[in-house]
Backbone bond lengths (Angstrom), bond angles and torsions (degrees), N, CA, C in turn:
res aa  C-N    CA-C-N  psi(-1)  N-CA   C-N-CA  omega(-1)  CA-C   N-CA-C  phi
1 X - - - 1.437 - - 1.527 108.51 -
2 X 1.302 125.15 147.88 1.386 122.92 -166.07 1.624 86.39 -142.84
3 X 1.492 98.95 120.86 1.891 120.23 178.52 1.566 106.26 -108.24
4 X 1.190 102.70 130.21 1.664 122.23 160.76 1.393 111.32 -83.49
5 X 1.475 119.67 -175.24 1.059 130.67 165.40 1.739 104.71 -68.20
6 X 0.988 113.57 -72.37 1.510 122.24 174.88 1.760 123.64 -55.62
7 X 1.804 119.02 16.77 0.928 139.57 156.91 1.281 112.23 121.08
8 X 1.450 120.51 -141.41 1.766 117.73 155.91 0.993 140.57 -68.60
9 X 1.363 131.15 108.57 1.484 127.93 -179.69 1.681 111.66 -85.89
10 X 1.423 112.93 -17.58 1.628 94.11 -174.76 1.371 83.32 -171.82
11 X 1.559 98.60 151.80 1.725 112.60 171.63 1.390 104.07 -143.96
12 X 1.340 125.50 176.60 1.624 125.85 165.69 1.706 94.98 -136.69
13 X 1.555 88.45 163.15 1.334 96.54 178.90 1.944 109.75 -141.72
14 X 1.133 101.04 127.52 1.714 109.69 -166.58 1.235 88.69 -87.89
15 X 1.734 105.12 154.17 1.166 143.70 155.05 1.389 116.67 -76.59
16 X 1.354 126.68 163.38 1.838 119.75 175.64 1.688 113.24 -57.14
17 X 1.593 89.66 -37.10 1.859 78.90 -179.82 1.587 95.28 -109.83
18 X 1.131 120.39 65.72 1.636 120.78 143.78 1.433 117.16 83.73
19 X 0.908 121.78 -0.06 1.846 135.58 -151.07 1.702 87.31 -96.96
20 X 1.398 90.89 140.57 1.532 85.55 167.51 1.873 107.02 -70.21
21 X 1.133 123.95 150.59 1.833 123.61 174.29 1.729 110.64 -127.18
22 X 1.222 95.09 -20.40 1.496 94.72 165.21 2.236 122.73 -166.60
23 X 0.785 97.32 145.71 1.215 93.60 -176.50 1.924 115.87 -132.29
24 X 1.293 123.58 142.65 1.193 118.00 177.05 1.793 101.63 -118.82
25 X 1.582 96.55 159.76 1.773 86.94 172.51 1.860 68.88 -155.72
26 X 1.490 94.03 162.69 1.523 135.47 -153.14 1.415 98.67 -131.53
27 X 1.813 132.47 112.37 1.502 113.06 176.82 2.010 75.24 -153.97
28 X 1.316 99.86 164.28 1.728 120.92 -166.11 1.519 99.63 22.83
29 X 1.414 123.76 29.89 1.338 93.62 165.60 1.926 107.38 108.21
30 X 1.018 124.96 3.03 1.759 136.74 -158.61 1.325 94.42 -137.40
31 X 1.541 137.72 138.55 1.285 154.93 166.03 1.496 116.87 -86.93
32 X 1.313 122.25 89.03 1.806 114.85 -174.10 1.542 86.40 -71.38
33 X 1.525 132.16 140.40 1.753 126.96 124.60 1.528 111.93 -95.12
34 X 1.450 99.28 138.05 1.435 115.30 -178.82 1.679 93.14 -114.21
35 X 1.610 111.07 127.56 1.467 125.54 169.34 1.207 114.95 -97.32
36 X 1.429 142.00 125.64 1.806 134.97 -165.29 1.465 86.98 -118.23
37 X 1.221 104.89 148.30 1.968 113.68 169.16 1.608 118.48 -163.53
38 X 0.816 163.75 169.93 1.355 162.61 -117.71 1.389 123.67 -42.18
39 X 1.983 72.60 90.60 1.490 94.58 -171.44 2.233 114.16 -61.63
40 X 1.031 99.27 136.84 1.382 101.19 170.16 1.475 126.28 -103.17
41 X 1.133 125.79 166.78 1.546 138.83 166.92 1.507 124.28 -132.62
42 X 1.643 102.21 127.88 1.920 106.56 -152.86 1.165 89.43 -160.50
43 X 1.899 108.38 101.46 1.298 113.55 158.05 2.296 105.54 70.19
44 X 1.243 96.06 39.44 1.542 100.55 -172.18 1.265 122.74 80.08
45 X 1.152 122.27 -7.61 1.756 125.03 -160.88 1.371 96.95 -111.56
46 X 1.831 113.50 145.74 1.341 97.19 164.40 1.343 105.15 -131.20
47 X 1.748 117.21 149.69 1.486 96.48 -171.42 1.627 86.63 -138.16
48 X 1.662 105.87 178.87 1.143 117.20 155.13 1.616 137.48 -49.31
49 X 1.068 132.26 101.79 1.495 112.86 -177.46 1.105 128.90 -87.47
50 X 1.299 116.55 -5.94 1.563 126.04 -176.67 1.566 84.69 -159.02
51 X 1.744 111.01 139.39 0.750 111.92 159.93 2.094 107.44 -148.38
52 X 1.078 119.85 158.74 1.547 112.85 171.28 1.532 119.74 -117.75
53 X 1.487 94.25 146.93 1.494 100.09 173.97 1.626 122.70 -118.42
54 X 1.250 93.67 123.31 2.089 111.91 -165.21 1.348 108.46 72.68
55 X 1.084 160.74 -169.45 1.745 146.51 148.36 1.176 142.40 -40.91
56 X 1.484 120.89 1.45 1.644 109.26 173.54 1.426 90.73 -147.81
57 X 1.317 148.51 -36.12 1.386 130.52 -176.90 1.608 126.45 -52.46
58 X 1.355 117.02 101.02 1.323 127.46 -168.40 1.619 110.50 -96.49
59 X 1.633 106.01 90.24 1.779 92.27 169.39 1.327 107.94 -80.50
60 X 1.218 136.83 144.28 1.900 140.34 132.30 1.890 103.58 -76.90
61 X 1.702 75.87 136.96 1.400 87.03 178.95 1.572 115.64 -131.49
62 X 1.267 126.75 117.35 1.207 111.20 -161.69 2.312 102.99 -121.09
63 X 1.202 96.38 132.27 2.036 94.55 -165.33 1.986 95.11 -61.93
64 X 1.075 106.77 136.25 1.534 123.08 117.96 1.501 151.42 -151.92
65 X 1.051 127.14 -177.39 1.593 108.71 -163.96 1.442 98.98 -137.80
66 X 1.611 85.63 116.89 1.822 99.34 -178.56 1.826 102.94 -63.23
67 X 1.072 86.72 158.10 2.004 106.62 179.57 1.380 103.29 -82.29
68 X 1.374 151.86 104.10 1.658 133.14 173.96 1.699 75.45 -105.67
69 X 1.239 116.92 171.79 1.804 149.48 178.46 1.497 93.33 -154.18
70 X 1.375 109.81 101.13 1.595 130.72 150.65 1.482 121.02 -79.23
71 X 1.303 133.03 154.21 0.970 129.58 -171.92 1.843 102.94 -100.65
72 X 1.147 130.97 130.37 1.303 123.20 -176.76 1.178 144.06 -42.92
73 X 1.696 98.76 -31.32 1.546 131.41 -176.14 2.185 107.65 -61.51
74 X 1.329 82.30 -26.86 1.822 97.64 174.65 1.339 101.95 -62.71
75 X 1.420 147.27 -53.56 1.022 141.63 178.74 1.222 136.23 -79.07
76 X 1.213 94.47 17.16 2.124 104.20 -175.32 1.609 101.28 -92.82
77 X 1.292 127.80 151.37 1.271 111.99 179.20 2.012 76.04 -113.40
């Protein structure tokens, strides 16, 4: 749980095996809860695949990873 002066701004809430399952955050004064549920696994990673926000907003979320090609010379100091 993470406290402001003006009280709680955000907490999480674990599942039995560790997963976040729900989370709230606190901003001007309004309580978002975010619900996470079928968790996935892609390429080692595991994420939320569906998750809701307040009682009926249902995102699906599905991973991918755009291709960028940098040129090497960017990383030379």
């Amino acid at each position: 749980m993470l406290n402001g002066s003006s009280g709680r701004l955000a907490w999480i809430e674990l599942a039995d095996d560790h997963r976040p399952a729900r989370m709230g955050v606190t901003a001007n004064g309004a309580e978002k809860v975010y619900t996470y549920s079928d968790w996935t696994e892609a390429d080692g990673l595991w994420y939320a695949a569906t998750f809701t926000e307040g009682e009926s907003q249902v995102v699906r979320v599905s991973l991918w990873e755009p291709f960028v090609e940098l040129e090497d010379e960017l990383f030379e100091l």
